[in-house]
N, C-alpha and C positions, 0 to 999 in steps of 0.2 A: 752385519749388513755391509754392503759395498759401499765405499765414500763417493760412489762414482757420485757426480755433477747432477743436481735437480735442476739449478737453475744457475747458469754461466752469463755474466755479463761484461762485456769486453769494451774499455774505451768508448762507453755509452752515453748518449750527450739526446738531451731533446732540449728544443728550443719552443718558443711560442712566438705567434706576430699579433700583437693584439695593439688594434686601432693605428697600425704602421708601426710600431716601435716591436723589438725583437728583444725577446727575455729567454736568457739562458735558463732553465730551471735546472737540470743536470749538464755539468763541463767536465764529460770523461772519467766515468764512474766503470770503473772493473771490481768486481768482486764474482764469488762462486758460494753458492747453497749447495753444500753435500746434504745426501741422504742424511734425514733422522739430527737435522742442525737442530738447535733450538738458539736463533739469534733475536738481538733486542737491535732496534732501530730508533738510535735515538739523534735530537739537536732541535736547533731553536725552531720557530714557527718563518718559513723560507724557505728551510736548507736543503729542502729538495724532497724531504721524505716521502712527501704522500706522492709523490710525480715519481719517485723508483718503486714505492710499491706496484701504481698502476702497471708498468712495465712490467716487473717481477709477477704479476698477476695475469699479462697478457692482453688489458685491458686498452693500450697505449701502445705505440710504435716507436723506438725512439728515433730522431732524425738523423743520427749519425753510429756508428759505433757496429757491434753485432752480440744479439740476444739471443741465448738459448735457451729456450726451455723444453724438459724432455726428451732431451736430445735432437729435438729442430730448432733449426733459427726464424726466428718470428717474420724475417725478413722476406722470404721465398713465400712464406704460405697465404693463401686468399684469403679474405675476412671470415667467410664459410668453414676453412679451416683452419682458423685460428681461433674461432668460436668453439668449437671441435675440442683444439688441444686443452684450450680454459676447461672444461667440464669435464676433461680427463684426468686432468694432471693437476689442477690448481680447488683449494678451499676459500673460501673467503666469508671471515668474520667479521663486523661492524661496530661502533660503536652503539650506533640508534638501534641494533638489533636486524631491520628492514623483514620485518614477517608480513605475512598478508594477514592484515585486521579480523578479516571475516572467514578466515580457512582454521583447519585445527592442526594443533601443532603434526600430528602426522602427514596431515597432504603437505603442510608447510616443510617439512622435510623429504618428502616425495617427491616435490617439484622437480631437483634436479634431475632427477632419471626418468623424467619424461621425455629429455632430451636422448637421453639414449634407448630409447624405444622400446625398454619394458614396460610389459605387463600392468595393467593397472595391481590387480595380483601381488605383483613380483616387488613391484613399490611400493608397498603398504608392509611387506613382508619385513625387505629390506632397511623402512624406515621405521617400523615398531623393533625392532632390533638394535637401530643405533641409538631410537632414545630410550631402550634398556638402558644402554652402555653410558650414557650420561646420566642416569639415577631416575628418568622421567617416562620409565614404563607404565607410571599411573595415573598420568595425564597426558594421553594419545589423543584423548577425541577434546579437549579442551583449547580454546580459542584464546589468540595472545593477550586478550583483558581481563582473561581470566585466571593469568598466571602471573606469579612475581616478575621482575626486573631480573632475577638471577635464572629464572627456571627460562625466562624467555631468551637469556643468552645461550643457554645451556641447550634450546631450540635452535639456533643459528650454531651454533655449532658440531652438531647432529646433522642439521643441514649440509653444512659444510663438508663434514666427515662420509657420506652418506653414500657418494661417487669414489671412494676409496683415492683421495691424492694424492699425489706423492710430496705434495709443499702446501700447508693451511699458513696463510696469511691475515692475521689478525689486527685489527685499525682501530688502536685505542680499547681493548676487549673489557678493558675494565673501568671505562671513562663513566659509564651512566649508572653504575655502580656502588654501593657503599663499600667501605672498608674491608669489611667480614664477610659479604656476596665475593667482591673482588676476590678474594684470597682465595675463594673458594673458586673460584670460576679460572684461576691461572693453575692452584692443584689440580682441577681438571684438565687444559689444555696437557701440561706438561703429563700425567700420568699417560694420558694418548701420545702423544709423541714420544714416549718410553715404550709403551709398548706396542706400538700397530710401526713404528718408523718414520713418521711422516714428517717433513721439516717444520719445523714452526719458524716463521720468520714476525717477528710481533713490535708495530712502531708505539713506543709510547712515550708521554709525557713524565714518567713518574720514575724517579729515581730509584726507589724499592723495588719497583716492578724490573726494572732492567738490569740490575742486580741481581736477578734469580736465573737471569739467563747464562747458558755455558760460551756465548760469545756475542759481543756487543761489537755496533759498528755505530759510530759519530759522524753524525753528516753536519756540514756550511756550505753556505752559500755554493749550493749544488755542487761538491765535492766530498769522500770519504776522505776526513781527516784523521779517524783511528779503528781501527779492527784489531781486535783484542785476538781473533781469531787467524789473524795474518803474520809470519815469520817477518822482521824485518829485511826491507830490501825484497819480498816476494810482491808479486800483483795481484794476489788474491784469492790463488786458487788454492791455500791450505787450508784446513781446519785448525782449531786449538786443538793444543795437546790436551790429549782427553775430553775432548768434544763429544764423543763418538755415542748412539747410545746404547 
């Protein structure tokens, strides 16, 4: 597969003004997500993490810098169309799961492709297929209280996957997790990212867990302090050696 660029982030800075006072969360953050990454995002609780995934996700603007994703920069596009790109090009996992209570896991996976205007049909089709592909072809019509903590991740991730992205972003995937769910729930991430390409970019708190990743970047105080993934003296646009998948 092509290293080309999923997601390019150049000299990227957002600020906040909350109650008159101006808080840096990100001070000039460049890095690059090739195709088929599988990076870990790690560092203390401040360092910016959750405020570069929103960006990396499309979710957020930054207020200075310039963001590519998919090869547009977020900056030129209307909110119409950058809602667009999100549901193109980006996945997103959660820690809490966020399924709808009262729907079954199939329409809870279908969701996203209503936005792209198939078929009631075509989504039901599309979305008993990816929870084939996550082990849970035999609870389609079951509702999230009805399933474990791991099978209900295993729904958001189907979810996720579902719109075919080119970058799944994952937020703590294994936080609400036991030990033995978790383990099993990141051999899932990772065996899809081996085989369909998609980048996995995964912020966590847990040392083990970041550890399994082929390239880890350390965030402070809204700056990248280390990417395992970056040549020294480069800005961010290499891969590690043997990154690739």
């Amino acid at each position: 597969m092509s290293r080309a660029a999923a997601v390019e982030a150049v000299e990227v800075s957002r600020t906040y003004h909350l109650d008159g006072v101006s808080v840096s969360a990100l001070r000039g953050v460049s890095l690059t997500v090739g195709a088929g990454d599988y990076v870990a995002l790690v560092g203390p609780s401040g360092s910016g993490k959750s405020t570069l995934m929103h960006l990396l996700g499309g979710l957020d603007r930054p207020t200075a810098g310039r963001l590519v994703i998919g090869g547009r920069e977020v900056g030129t596009l209307s909110p119409p169309e950058l809602a667009r790109l999100r549901n193109e090009t980006i996945g997103f996992v959660f820690q809490a799961f966020h399924l709808l209570a009262r729907t079954s896991a199939l329409d809870n996976v279908a969701l996203p492709l209503v936005y792209r205007g198939l078929g009631a049909r075509q989504r039901r089709e599309r979305a008993a297929a990816m929870l084939g592909r996550v082990g849970l072809g035999h609870r389609l019509h079951h509702r999230p209280n009805q399933l474990s903590g791991g099978e209900q991740q295993r729904v958001a991730i189907a979810r996720a996957l579902v719109t075919d992205p080119t970058v799944l972003l994952a937020d703590e995937p294994t936080g609400n997790l036991d030990s033995t769910t978790g383990a099993a729930v990141l051999e899932l991430l990772e065996r899809l990212n081996a085989e369909s390409g998609v980048a996995l970019v995964m912020v966590t708190h847990d040392a083990e867990v970041a550890a399994r990743a082929r390239r880890r970047i350390v965030m402070r105080d809204g700056l990248v302090v280390a990417d395992s993934g970056v040549v020294p003296g480069d800005r961010g646009a290499k891969p590690a050696a043997g990154a690739g998948p």
